[in-house]
Every structure is written in structure tokens, then in C-alpha cells.
mmCIF file of the N, C-alpha and C atoms, coordinates in Angstrom:
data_MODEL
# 
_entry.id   MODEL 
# 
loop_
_atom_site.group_PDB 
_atom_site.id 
_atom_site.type_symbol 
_atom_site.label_atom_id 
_atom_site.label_alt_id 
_atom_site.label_comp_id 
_atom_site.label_asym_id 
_atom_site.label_entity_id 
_atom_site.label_seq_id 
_atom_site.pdbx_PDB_ins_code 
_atom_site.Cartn_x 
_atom_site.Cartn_y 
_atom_site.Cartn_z 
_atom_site.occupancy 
_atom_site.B_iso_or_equiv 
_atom_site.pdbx_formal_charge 
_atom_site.auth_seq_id 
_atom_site.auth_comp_id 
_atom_site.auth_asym_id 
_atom_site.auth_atom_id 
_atom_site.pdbx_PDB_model_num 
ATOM 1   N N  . UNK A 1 1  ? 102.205 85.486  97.644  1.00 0.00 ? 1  UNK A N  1 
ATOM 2   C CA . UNK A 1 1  ? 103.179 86.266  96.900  1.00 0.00 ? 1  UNK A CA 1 
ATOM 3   C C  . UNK A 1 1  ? 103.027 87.755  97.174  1.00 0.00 ? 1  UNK A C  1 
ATOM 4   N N  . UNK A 1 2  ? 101.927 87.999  97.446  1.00 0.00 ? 2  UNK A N  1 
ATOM 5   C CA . UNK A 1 2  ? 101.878 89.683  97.771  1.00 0.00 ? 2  UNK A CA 1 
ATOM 6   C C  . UNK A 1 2  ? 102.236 90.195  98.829  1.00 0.00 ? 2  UNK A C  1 
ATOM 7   N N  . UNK A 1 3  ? 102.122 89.036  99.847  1.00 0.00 ? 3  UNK A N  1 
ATOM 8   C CA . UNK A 1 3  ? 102.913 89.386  101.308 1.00 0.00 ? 3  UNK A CA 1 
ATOM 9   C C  . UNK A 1 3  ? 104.331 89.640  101.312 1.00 0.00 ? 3  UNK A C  1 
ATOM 10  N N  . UNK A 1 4  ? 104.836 88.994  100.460 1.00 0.00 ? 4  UNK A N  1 
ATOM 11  C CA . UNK A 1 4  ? 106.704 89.520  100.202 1.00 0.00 ? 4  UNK A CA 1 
ATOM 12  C C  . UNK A 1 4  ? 107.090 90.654  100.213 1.00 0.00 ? 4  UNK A C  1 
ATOM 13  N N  . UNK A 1 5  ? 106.415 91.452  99.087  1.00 0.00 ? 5  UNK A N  1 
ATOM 14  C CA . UNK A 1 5  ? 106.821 93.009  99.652  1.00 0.00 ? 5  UNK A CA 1 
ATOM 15  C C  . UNK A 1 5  ? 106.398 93.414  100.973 1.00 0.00 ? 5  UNK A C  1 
ATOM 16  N N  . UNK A 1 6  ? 105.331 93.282  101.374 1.00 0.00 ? 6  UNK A N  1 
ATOM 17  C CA . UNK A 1 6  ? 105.490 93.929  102.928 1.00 0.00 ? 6  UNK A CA 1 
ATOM 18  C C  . UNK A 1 6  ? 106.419 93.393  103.866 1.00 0.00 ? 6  UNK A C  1 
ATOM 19  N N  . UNK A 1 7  ? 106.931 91.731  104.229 1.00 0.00 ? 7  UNK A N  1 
ATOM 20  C CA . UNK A 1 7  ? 107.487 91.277  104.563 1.00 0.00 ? 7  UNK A CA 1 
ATOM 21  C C  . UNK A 1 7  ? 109.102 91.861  104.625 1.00 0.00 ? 7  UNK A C  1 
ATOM 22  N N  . UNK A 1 8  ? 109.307 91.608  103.148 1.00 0.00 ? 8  UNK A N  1 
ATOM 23  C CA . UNK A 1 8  ? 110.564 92.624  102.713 1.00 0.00 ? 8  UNK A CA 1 
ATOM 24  C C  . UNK A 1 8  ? 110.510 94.293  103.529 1.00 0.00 ? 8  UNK A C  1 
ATOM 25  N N  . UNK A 1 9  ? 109.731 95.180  103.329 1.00 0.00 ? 9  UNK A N  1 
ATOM 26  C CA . UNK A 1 9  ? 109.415 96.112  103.753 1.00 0.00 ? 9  UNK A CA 1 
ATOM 27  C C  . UNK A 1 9  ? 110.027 96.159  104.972 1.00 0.00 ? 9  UNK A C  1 
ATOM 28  N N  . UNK A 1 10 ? 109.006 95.428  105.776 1.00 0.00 ? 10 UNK A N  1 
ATOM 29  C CA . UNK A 1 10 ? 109.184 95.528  107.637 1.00 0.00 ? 10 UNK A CA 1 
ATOM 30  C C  . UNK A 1 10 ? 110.575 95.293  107.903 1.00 0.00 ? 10 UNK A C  1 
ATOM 31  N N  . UNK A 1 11 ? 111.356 94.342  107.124 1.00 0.00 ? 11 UNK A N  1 
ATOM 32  C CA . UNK A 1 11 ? 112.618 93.415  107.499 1.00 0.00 ? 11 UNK A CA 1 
ATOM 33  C C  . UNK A 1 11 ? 113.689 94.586  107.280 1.00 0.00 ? 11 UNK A C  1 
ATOM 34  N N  . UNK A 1 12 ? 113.434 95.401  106.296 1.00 0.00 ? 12 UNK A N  1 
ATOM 35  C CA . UNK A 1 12 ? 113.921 96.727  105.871 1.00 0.00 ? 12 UNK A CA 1 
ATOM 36  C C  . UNK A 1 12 ? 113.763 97.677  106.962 1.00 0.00 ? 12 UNK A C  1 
ATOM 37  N N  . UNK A 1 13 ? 112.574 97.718  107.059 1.00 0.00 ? 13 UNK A N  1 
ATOM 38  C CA . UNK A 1 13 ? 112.743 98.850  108.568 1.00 0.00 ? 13 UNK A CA 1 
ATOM 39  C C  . UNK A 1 13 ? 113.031 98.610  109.662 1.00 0.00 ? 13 UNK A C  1 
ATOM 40  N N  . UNK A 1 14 ? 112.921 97.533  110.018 1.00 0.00 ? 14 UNK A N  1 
ATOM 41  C CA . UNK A 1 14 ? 113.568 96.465  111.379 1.00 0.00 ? 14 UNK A CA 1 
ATOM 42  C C  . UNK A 1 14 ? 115.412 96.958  111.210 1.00 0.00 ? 14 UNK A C  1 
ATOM 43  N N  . UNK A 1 15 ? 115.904 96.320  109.791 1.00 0.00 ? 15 UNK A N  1 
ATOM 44  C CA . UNK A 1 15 ? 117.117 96.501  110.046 1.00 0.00 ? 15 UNK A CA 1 
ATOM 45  C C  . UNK A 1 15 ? 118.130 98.474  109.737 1.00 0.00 ? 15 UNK A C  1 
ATOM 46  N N  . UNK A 1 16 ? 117.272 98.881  109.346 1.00 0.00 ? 16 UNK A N  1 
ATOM 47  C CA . UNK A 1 16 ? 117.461 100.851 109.287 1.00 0.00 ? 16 UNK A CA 1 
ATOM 48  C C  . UNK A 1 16 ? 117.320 100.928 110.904 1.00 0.00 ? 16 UNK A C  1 
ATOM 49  N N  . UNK A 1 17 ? 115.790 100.356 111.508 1.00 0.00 ? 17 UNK A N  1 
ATOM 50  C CA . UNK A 1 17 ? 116.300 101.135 113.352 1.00 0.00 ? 17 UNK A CA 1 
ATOM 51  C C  . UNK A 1 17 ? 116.979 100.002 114.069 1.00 0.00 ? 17 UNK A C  1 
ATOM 52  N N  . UNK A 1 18 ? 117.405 99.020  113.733 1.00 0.00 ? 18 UNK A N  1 
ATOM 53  C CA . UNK A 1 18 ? 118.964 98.604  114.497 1.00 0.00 ? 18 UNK A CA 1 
ATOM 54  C C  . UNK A 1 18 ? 120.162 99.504  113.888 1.00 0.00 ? 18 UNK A C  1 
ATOM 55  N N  . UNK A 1 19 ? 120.420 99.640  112.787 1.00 0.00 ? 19 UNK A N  1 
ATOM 56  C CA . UNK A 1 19 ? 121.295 100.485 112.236 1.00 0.00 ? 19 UNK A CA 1 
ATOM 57  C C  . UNK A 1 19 ? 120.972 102.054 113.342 1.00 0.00 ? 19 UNK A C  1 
ATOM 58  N N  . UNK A 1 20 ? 119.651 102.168 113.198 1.00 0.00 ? 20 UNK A N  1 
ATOM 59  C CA . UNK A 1 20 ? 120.181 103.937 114.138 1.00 0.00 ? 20 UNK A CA 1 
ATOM 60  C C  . UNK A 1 20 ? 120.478 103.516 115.626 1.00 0.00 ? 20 UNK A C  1 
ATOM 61  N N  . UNK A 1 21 ? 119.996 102.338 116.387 1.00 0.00 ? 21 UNK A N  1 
ATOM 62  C CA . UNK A 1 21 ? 120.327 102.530 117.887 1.00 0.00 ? 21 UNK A CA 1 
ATOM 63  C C  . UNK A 1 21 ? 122.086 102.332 117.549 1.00 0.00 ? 21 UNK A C  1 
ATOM 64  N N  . UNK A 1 22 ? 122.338 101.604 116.870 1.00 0.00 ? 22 UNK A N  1 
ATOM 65  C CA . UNK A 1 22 ? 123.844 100.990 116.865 1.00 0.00 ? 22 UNK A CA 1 
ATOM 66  C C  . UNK A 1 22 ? 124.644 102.918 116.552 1.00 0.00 ? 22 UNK A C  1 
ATOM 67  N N  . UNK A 1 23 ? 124.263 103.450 115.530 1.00 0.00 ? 23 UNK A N  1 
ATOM 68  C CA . UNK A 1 23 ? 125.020 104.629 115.647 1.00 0.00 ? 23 UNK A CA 1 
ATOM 69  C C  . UNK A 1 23 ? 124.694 105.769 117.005 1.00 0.00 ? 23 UNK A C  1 
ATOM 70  N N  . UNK A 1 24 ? 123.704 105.424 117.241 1.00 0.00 ? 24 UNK A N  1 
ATOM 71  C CA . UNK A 1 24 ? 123.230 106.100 118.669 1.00 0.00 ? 24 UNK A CA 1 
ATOM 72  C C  . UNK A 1 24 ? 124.296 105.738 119.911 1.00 0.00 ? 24 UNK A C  1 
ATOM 73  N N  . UNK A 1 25 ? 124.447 104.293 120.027 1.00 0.00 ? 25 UNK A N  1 
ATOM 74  C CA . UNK A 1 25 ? 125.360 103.751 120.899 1.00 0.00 ? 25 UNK A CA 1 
ATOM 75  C C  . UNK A 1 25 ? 126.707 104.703 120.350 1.00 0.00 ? 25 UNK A C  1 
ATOM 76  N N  . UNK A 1 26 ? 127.232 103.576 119.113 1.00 0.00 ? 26 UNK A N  1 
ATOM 77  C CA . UNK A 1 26 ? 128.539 104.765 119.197 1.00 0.00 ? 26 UNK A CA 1 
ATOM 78  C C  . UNK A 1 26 ? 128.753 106.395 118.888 1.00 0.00 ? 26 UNK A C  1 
ATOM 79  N N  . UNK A 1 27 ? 127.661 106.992 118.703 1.00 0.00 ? 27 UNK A N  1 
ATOM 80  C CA . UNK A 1 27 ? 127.933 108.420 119.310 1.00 0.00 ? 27 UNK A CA 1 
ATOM 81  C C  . UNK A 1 27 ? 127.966 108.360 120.293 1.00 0.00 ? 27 UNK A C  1 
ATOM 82  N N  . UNK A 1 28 ? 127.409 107.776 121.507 1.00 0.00 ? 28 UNK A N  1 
ATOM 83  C CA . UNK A 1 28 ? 127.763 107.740 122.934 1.00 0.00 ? 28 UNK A CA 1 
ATOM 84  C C  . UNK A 1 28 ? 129.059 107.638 123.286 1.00 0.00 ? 28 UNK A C  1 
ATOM 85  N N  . UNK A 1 29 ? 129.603 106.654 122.599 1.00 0.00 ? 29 UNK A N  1 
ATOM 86  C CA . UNK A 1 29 ? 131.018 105.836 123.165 1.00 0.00 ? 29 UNK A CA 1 
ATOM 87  C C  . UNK A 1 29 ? 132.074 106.136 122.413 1.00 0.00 ? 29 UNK A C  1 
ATOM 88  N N  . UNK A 1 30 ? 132.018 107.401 121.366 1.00 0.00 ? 30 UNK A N  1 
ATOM 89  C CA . UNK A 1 30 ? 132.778 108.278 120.924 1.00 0.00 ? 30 UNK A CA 1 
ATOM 90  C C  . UNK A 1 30 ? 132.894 109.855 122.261 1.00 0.00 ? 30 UNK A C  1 
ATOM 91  N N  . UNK A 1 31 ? 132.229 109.671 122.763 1.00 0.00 ? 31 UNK A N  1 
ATOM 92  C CA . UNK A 1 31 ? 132.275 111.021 124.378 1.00 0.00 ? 31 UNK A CA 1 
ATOM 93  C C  . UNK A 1 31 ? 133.213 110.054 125.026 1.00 0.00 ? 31 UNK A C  1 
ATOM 94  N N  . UNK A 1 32 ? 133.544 109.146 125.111 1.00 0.00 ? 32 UNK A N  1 
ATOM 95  C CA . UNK A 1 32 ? 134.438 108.535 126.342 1.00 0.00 ? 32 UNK A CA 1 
ATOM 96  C C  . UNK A 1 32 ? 136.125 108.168 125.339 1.00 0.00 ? 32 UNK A C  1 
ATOM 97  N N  . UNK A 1 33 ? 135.559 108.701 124.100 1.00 0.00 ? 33 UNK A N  1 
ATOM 98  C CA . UNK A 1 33 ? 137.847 108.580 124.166 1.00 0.00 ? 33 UNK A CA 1 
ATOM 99  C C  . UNK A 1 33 ? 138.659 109.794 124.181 1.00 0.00 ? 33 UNK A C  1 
ATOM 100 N N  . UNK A 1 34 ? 139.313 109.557 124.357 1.00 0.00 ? 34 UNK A N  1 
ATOM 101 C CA . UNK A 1 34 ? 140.391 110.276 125.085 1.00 0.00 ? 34 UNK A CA 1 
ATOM 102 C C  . UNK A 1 34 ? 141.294 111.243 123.656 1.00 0.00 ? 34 UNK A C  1 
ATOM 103 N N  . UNK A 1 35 ? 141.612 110.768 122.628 1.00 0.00 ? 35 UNK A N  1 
ATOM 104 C CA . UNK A 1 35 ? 141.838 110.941 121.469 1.00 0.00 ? 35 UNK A CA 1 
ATOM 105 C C  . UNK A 1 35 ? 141.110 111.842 120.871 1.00 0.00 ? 35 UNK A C  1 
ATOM 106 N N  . UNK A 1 36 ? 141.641 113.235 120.514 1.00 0.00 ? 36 UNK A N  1 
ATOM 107 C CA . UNK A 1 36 ? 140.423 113.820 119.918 1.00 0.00 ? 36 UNK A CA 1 
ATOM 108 C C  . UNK A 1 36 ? 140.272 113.410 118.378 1.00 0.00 ? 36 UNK A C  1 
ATOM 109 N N  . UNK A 1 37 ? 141.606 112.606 117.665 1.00 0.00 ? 37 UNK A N  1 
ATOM 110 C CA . UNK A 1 37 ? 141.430 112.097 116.101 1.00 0.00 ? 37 UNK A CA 1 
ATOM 111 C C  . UNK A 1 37 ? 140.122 111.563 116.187 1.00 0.00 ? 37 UNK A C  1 
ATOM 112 N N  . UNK A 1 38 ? 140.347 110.590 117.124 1.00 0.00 ? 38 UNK A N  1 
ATOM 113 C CA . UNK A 1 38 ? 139.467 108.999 117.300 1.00 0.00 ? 38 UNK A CA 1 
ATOM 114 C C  . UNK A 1 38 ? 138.129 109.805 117.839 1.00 0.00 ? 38 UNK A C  1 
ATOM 115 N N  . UNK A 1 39 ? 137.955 110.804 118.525 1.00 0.00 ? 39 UNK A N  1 
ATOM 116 C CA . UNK A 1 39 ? 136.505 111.248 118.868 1.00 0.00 ? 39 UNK A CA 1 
ATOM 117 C C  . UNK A 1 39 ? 136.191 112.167 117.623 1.00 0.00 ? 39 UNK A C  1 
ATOM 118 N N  . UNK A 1 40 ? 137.042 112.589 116.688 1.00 0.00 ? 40 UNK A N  1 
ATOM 119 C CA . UNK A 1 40 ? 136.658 113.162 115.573 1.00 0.00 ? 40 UNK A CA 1 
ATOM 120 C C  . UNK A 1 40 ? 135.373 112.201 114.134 1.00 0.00 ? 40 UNK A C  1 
ATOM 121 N N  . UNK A 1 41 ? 136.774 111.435 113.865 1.00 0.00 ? 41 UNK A N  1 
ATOM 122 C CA . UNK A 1 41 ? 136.488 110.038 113.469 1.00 0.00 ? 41 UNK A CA 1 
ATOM 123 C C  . UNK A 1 41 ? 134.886 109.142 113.739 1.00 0.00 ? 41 UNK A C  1 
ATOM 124 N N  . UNK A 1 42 ? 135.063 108.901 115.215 1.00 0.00 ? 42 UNK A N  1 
ATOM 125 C CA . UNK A 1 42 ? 134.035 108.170 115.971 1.00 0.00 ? 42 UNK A CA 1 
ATOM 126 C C  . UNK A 1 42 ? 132.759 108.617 115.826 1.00 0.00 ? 42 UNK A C  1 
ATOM 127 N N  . UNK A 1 43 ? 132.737 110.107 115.694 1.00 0.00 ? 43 UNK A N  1 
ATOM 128 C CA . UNK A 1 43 ? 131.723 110.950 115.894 1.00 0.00 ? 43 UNK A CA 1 
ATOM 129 C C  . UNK A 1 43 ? 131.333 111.243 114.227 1.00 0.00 ? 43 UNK A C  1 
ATOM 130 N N  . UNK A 1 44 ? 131.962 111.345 113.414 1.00 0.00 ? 44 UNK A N  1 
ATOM 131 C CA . UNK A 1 44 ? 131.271 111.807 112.323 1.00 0.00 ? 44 UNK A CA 1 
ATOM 132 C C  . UNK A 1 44 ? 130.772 110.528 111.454 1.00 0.00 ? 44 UNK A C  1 
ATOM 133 N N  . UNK A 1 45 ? 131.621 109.013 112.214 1.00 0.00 ? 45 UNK A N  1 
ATOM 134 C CA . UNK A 1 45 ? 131.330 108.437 111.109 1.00 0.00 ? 45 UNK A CA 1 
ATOM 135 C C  . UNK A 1 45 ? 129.721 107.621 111.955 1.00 0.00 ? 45 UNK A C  1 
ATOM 136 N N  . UNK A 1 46 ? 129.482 107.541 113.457 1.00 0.00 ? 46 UNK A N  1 
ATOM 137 C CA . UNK A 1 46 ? 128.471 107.918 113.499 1.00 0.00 ? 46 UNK A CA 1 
ATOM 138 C C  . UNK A 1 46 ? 126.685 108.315 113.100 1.00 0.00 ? 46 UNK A C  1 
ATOM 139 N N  . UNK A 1 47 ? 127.542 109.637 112.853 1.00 0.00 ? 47 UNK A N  1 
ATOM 140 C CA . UNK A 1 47 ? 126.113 110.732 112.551 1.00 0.00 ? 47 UNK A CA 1 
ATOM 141 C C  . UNK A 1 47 ? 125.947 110.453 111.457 1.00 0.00 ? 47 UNK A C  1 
ATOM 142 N N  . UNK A 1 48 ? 127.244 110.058 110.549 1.00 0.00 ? 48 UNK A N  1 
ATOM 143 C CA . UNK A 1 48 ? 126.679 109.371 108.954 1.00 0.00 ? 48 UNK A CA 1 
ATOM 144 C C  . UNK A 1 48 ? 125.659 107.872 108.878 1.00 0.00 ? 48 UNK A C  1 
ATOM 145 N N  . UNK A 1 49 ? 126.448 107.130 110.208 1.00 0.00 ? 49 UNK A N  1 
ATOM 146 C CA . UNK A 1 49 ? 125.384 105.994 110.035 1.00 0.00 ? 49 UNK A CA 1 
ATOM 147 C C  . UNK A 1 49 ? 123.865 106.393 110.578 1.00 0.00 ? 49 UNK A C  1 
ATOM 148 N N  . UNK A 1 50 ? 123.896 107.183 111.272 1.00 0.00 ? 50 UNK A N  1 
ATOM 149 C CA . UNK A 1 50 ? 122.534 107.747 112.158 1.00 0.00 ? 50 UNK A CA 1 
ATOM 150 C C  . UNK A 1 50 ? 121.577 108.365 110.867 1.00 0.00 ? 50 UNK A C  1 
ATOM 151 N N  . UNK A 1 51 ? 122.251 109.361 110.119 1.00 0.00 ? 51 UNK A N  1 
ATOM 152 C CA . UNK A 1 51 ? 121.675 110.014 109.056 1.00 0.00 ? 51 UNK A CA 1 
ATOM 153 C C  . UNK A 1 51 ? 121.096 108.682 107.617 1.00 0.00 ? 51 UNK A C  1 
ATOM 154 N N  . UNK A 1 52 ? 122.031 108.012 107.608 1.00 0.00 ? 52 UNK A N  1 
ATOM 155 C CA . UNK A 1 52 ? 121.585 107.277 106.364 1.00 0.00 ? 52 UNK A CA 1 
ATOM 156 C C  . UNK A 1 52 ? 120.531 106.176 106.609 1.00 0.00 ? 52 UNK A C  1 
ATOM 157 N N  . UNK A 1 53 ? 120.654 105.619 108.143 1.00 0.00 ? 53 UNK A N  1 
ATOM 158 C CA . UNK A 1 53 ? 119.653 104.541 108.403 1.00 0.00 ? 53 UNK A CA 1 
ATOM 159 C C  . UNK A 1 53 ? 118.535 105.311 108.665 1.00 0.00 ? 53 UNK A C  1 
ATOM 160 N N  . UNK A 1 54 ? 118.139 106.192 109.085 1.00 0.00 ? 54 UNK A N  1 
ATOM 161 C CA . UNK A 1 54 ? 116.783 107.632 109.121 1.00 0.00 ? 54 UNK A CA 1 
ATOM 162 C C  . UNK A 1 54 ? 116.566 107.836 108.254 1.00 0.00 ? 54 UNK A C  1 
ATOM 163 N N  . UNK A 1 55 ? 117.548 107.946 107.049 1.00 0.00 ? 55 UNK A N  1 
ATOM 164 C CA . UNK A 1 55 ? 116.371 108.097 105.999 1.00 0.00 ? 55 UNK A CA 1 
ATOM 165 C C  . UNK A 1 55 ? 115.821 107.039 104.978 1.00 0.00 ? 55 UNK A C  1 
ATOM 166 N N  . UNK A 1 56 ? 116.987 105.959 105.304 1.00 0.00 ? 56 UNK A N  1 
ATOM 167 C CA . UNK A 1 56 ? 115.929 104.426 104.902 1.00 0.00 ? 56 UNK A CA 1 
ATOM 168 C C  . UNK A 1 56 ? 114.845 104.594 105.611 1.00 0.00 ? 56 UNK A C  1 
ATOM 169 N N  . UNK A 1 57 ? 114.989 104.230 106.667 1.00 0.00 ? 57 UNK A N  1 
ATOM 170 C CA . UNK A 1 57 ? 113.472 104.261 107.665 1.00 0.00 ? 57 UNK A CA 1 
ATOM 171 C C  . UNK A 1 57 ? 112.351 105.143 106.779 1.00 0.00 ? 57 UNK A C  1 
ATOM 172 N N  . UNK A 1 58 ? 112.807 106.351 106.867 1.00 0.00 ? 58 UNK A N  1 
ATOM 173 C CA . UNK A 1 58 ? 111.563 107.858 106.124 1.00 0.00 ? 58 UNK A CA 1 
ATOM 174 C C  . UNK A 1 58 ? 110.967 107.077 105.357 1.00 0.00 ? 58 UNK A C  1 
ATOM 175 N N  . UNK A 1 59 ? 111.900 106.064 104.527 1.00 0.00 ? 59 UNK A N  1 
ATOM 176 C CA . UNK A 1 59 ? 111.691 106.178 102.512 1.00 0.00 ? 59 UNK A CA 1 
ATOM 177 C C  . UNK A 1 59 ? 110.594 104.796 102.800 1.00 0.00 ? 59 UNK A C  1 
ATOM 178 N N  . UNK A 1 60 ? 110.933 103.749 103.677 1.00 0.00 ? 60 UNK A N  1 
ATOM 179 C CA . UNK A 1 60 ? 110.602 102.398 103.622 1.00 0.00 ? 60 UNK A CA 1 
ATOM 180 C C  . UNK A 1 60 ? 109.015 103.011 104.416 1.00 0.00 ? 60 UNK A C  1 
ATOM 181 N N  . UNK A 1 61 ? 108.898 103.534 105.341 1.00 0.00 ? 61 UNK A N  1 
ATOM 182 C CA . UNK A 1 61 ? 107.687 104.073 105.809 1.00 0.00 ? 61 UNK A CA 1 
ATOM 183 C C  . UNK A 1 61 ? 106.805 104.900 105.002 1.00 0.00 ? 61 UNK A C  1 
ATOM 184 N N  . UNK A 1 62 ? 107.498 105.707 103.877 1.00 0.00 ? 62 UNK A N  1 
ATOM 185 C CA . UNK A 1 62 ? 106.299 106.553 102.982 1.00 0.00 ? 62 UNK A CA 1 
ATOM 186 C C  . UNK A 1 62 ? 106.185 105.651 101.828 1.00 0.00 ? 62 UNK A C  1 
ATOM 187 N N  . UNK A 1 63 ? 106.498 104.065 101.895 1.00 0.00 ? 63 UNK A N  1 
ATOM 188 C CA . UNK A 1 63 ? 106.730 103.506 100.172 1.00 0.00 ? 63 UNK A CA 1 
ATOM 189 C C  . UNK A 1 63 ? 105.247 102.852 101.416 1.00 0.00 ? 63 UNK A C  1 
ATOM 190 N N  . UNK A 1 64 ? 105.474 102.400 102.346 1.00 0.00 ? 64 UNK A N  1 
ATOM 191 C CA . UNK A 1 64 ? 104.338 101.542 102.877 1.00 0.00 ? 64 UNK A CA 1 
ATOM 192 C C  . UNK A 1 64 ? 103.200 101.910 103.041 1.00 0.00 ? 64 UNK A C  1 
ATOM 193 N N  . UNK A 1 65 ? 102.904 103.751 103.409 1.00 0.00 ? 65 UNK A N  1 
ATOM 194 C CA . UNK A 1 65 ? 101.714 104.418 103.820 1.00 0.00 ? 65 UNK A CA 1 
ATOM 195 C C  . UNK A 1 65 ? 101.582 104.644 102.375 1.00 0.00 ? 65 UNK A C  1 
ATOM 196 N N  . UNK A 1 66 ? 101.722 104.666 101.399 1.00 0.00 ? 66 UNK A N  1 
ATOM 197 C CA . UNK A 1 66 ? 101.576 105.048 100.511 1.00 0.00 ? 66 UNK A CA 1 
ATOM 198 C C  . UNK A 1 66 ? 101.022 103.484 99.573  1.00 0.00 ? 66 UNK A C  1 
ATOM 199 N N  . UNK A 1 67 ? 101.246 102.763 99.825  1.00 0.00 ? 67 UNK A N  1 
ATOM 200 C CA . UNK A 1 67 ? 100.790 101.760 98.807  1.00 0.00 ? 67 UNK A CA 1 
ATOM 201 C C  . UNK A 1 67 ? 99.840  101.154 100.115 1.00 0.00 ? 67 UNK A C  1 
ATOM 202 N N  . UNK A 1 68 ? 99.617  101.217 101.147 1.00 0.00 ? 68 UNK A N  1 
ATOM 203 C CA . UNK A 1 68 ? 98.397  101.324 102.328 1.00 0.00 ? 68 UNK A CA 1 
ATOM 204 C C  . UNK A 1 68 ? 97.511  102.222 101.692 1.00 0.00 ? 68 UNK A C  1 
ATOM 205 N N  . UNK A 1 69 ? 97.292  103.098 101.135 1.00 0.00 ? 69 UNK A N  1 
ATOM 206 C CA . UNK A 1 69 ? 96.546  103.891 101.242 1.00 0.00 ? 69 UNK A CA 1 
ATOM 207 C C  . UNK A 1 69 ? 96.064  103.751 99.335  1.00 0.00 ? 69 UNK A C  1 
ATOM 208 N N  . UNK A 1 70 ? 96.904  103.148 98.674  1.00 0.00 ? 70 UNK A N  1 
ATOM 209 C CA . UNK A 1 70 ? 96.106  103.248 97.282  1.00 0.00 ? 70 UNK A CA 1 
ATOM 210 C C  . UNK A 1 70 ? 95.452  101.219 97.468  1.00 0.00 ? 70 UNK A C  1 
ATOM 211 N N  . UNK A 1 71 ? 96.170  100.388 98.509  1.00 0.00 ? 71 UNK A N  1 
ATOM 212 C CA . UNK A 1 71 ? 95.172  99.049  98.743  1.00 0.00 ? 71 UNK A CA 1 
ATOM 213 C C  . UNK A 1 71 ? 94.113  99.489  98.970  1.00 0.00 ? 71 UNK A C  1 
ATOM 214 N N  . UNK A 1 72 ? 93.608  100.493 99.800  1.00 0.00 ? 72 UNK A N  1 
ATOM 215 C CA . UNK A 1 72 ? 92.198  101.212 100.779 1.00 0.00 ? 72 UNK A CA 1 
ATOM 216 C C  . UNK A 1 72 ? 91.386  101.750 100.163 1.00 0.00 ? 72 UNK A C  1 
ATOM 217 N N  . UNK A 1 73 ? 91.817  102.227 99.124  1.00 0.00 ? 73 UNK A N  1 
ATOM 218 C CA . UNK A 1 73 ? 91.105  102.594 98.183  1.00 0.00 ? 73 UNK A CA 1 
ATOM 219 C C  . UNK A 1 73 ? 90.654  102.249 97.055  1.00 0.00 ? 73 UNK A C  1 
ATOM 220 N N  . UNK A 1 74 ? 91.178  100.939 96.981  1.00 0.00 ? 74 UNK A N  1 
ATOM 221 C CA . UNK A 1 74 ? 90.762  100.369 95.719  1.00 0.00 ? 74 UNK A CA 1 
ATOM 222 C C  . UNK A 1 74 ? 89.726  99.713  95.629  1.00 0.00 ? 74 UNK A C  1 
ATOM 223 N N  . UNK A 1 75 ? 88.910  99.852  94.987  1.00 0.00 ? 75 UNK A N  1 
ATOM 224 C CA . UNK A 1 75 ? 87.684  98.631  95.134  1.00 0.00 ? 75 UNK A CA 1 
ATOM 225 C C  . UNK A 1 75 ? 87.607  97.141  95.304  1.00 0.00 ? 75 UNK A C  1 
# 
């Protein structure tokens, strides 16, 4: 039962950095249209997915070093 949260954890940060390569890709493939709406569009909505899955990642990585580090210390 105690392995669940970490389990949960990792599965959490696994799916935040597929979420950033996937906005990584389409900021790429927002440079190739032709449309500046659609490269407007393409591009901001993007950097929003890039920004929000980065900072899951941050949050899911300092909830883990952080309860790592009060297991380590506990007697």
C-alpha cells in the first residue's frame, strides 16, 4: 500500500513529460503553417501546454524529494 503513492507519483511524471515533448512537437509544427491566425493559435496554445505540464513535473518532483528525504530521516 505505500508503494501507490510513488507509483502514482512516477505515472504522474511520466505523463507531464509526454505532455511537454507533445507541446514541443507542436511548437515545431506551428513554424510550418502558412496562416498566421493558425501559427498564432498553434503557438500560444502550445507554450500553454509546455508551461502547465513543467510545472506538474516541478510540483510531482519536489512532493517526491521531499517525502525522500523526511523517509531518510526517519528512524
Amino acid at each position: 500500500m505505500k508503494y501507490t503513492w510513488w507509483i502514482f507519483q512516477v505515472l504522474m511524471m511520466l505523463a507531464s513529460f509526454f505532455f511537454l515533448v507533445f507541446g514541443v512537437d507542436l511548437m515545431r509544427a506551428a513554424y510550418a503553417l502558412e496562416n498566421p491566425y493558425h501559427f498564432i493559435m498553434t503557438f500560444f496554445s502550445a507554450s500553454f501546454i509546455i508551461l502547465i505540464s513543467l510545472a506538474l513535473a516541478i510540483s510531482f518532483l519536489i512532493k517526491m524529494i521531499r517525502v525522500f528525504k523526511q523517509i531518510r530521516n526517519t528512524p
